[in-house]
N, C-alpha and C positions, 0 to 999 in steps of 0.2 A: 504494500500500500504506500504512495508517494505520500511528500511531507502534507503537498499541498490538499490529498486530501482528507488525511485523518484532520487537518487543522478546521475542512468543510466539516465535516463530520462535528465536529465537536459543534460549530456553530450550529449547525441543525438539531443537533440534542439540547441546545438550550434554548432556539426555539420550541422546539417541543415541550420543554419544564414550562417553560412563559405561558404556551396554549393553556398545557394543562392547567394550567394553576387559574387562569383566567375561565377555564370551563367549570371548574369545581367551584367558583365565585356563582355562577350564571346559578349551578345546582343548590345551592346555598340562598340566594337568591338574595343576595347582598345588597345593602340599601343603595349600595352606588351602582348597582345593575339598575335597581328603580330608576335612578337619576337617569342611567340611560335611557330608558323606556320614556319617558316624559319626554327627555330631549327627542325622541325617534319621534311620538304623539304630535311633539308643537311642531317639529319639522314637516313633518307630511301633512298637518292640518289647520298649522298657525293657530289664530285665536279665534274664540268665537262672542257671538252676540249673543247677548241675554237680557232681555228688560234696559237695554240703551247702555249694558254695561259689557266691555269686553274683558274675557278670560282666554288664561291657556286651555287648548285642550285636554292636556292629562289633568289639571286641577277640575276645569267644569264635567271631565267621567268619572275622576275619584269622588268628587261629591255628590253627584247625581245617582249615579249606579256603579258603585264600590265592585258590587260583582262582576260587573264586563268588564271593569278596569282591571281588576286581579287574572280574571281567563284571560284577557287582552294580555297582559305583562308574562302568566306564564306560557302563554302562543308562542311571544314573541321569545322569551328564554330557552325554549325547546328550541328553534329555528336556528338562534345563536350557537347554541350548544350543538346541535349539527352538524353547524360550520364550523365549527372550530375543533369535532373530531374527525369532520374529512379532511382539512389541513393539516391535523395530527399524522392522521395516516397518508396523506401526501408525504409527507417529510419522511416518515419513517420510513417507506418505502426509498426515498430517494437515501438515505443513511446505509440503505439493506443494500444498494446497486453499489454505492463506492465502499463498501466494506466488500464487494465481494470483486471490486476491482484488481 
């Protein structure tokens, strides 16, 4: 195996510790995964109107219907967590090809 790429190698296993460790936040379902979710909510649907007043949309679903906001959050954490173990196993496979280089 040349220098340069046990040294790839290495780099790809700590991205791999990084996903992981990021997927197991999503699983946890950490309050700054929430902060994502809000951020994802107002991004895709800005504010809205209500009685001549405007709100974000994660604040006007958490308070209106708690429960579509939480299915909402964990839809959207499942989907995350997805992606980030098909990346996992992207990587891992590429780690698998130059170890066997």
């Amino acid at each position: 195996m040349a220098k340069d790429n046990k040294e790839e190698i290495e780099d790809l296993k700590k991205q791999i510790e990084d996903l992981e460790e990021e997927a197991e936040a999503y699983e946890r379902q950490d309050n700054d995964k929430e902060d994502q979710y809000d951020e994802f909510l107002d991004d895709a649907y800005g504010e809205v109107q209500i009685g001549g007043y405007s709100y974000s949309t994660s604040k006007a679903l958490k308070d209106v219907d708690e429960i579509a906001y939480n299915e909402g959050f964990s839809s959207w954490a499942n989907n995350e967590m997805t992606r980030l173990k098909e990346e996992i196993d992207d990587l891992k496979d590429q780690v698998k090809a130059l170890e066997e280089e």
